[in-house]
C-alpha positions as CSV (number, residue, x, y, z in Angstrom):
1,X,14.0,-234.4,-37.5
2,X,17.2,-234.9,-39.1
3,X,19.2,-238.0,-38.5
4,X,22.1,-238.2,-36.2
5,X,25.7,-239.1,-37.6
6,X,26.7,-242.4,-37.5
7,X,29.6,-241.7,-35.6
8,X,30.5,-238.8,-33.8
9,X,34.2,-237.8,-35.0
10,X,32.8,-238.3,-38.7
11,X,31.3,-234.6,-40.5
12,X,28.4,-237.6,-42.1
13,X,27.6,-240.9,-41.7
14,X,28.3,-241.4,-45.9
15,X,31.0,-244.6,-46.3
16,X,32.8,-242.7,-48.6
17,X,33.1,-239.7,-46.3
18,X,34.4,-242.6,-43.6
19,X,37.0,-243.9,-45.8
20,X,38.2,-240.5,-47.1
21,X,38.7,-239.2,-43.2
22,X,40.3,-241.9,-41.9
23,X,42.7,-242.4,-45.7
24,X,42.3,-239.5,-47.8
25,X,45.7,-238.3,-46.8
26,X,48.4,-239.3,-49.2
27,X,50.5,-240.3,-46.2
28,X,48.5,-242.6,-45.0
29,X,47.9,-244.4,-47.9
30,X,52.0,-244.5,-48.8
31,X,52.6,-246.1,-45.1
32,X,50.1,-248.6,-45.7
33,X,51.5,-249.6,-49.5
34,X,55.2,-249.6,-47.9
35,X,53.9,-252.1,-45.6
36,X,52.1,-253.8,-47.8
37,X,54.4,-253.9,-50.4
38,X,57.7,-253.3,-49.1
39,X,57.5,-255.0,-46.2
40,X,58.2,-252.0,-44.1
41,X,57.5,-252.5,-40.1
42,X,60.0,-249.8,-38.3
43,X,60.0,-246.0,-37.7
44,X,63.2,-245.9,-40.2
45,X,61.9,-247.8,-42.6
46,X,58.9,-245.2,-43.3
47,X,61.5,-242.1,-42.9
48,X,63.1,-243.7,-45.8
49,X,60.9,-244.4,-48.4
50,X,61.3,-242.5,-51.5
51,X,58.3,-239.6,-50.6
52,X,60.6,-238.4,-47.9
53,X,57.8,-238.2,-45.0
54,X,58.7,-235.2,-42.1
55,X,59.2,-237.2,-38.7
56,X,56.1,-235.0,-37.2
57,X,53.6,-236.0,-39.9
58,X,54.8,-240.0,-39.7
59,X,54.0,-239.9,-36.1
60,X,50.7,-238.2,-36.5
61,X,49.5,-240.7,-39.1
62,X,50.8,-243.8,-37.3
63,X,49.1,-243.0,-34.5
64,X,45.9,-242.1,-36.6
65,X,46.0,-245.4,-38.1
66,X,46.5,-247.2,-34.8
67,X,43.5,-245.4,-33.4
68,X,41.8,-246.7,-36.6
69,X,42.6,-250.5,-36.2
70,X,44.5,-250.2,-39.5
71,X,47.5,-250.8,-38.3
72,X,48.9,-251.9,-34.5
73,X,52.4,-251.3,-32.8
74,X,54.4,-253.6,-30.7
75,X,57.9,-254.2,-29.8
76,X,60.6,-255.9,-31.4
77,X,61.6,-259.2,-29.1
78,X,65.1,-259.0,-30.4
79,X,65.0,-255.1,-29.0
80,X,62.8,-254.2,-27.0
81,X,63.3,-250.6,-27.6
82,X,62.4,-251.0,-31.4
83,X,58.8,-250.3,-32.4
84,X,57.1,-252.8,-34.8
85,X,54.3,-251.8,-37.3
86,X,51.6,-254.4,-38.7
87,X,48.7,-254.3,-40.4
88,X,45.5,-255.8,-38.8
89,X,43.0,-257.5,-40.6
90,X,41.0,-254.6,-41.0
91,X,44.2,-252.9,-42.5
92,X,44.9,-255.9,-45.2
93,X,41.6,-255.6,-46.5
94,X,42.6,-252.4,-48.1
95,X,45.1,-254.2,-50.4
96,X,42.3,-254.6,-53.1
97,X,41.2,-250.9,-52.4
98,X,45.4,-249.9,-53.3
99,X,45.7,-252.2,-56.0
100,X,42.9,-250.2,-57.7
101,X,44.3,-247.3,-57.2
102,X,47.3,-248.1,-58.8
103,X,45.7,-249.7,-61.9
104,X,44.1,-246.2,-62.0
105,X,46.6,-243.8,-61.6
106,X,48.9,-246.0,-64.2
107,X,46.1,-246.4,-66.7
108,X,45.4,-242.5,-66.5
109,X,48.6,-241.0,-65.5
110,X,52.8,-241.4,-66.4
111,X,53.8,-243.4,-63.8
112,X,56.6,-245.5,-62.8
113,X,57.0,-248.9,-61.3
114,X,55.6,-250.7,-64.5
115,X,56.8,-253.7,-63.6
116,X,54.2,-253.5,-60.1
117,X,51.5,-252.4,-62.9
118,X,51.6,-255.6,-64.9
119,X,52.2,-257.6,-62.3
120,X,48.5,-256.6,-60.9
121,X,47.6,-256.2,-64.2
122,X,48.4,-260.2,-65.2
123,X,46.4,-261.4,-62.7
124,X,44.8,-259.3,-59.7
125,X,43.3,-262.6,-58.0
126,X,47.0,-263.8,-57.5
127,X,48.5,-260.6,-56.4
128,X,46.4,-260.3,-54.0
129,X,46.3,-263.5,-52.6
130,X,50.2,-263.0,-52.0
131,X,49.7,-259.9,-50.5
132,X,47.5,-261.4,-48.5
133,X,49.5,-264.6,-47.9
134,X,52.8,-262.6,-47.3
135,X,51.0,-260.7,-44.3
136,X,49.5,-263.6,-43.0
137,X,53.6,-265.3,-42.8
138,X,54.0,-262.0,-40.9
139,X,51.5,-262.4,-38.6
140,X,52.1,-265.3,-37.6
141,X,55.8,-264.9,-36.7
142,X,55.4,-262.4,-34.9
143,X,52.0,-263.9,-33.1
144,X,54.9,-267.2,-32.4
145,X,57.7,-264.2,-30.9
146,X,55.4,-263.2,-28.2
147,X,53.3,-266.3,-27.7
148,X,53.0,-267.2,-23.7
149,X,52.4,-262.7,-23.4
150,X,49.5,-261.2,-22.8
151,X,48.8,-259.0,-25.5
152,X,46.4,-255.9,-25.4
153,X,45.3,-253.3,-27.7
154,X,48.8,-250.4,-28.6
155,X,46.9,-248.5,-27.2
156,X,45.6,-249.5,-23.8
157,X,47.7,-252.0,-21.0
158,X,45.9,-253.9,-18.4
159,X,47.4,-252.6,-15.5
160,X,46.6,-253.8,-11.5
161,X,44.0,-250.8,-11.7
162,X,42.3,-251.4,-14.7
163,X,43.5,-250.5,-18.2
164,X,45.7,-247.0,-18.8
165,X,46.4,-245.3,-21.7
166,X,49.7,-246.2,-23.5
167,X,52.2,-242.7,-24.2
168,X,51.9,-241.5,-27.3
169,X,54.1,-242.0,-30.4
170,X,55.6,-239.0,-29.8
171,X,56.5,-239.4,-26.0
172,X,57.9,-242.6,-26.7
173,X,60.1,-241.6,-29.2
174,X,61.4,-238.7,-27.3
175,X,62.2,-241.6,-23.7
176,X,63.7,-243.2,-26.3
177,X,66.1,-240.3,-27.4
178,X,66.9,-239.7,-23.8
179,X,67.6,-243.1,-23.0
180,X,69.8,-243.5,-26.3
181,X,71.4,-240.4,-24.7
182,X,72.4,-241.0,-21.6
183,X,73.6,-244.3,-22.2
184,X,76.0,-242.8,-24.8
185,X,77.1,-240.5,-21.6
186,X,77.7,-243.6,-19.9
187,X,80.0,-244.9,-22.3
């Protein structure tokens, strides 16, 4: 009898199959270096980076990596209409999986950013540990913005009834648009 897949949504139960469905899109993997290494944490930080990402394919793939635990969503407590991006712990433990892959693709390949190269190239241990310790500052500002709130999951809320799916990426962005719109009216 054959065995059963380890998890449904997955074509095997292999690791590498795992980690190639949930990251082997280039996109994926640039929105998780830009907030690793850039710092990025808004929609229009991502729809500026230098790979030029299509608005429809940076909502898919934020909301892929949310559904993932790579990365989670919140709002900004300055604005509450902004939408913040972080990595979870799950998501910084790919920063020695990326660093890799850039040691690769530089040691292989004509690439730019040398200065990044050498940096991981001097000493990994301690580029990662600021990676690491960078995200970790991040964290916990943004744990200290909301402290006293309930937090949940991006993608559930505890409601009076029991929890209720959160609207997607994509319907936010567009109440967003219309709101942005019809206070312009206003004015």
């Amino acid at each position: 009898m054959p065995k059963e897949k380890a998890n449904p949504k997955q074509r095997s139960g292999c690791p590498l199959n795992a980690s190639v469905e949930i990251l082997g899109d280039r996109w994926s993997l640039l929105i998780i270096r830009d907030m690793m290494l850039r710092g990025f944490r808004t929609y229009k930080e991502f729809l500026q980076s230098y790979e030029r990402i299509a608005t429809n394919i940076l909502a898919d793939r934020l909301q892929k990596l949310m559904a993932h635990g790579i990365i989670t969503m919140g709002r900004d407590s300055s604005d509450g209409r902004k939408l913040i991006y972080s990595l979870t712990p799950k998501g910084i433990d790919l920063a020695p999986v990326l660093t890799e892959m850039v040691l690769w693709a530089a040691a292989h390949e004509d690439t730019a950013n040398q200065a990044l190269v050498r940096e991981m190239r001097k000493d990994k241990k301690q580029f990662l540990s600021v990676i690491r310790q960078r995200w970790a500052q991040t964290t916990q500002a943004a744990n200290r913005k909301v402290a006293g709130k309930l937090r949940s999951s991006p993608d559930v809320r505890q409601t009076g009834r029991g929890l209720r799916r959160s609207p997607s990426l994509r319907s936010q962005r567009l109440s967003d648009v219309h709101a942005r719109g019809a206070r312009r009216r206003q004015h």
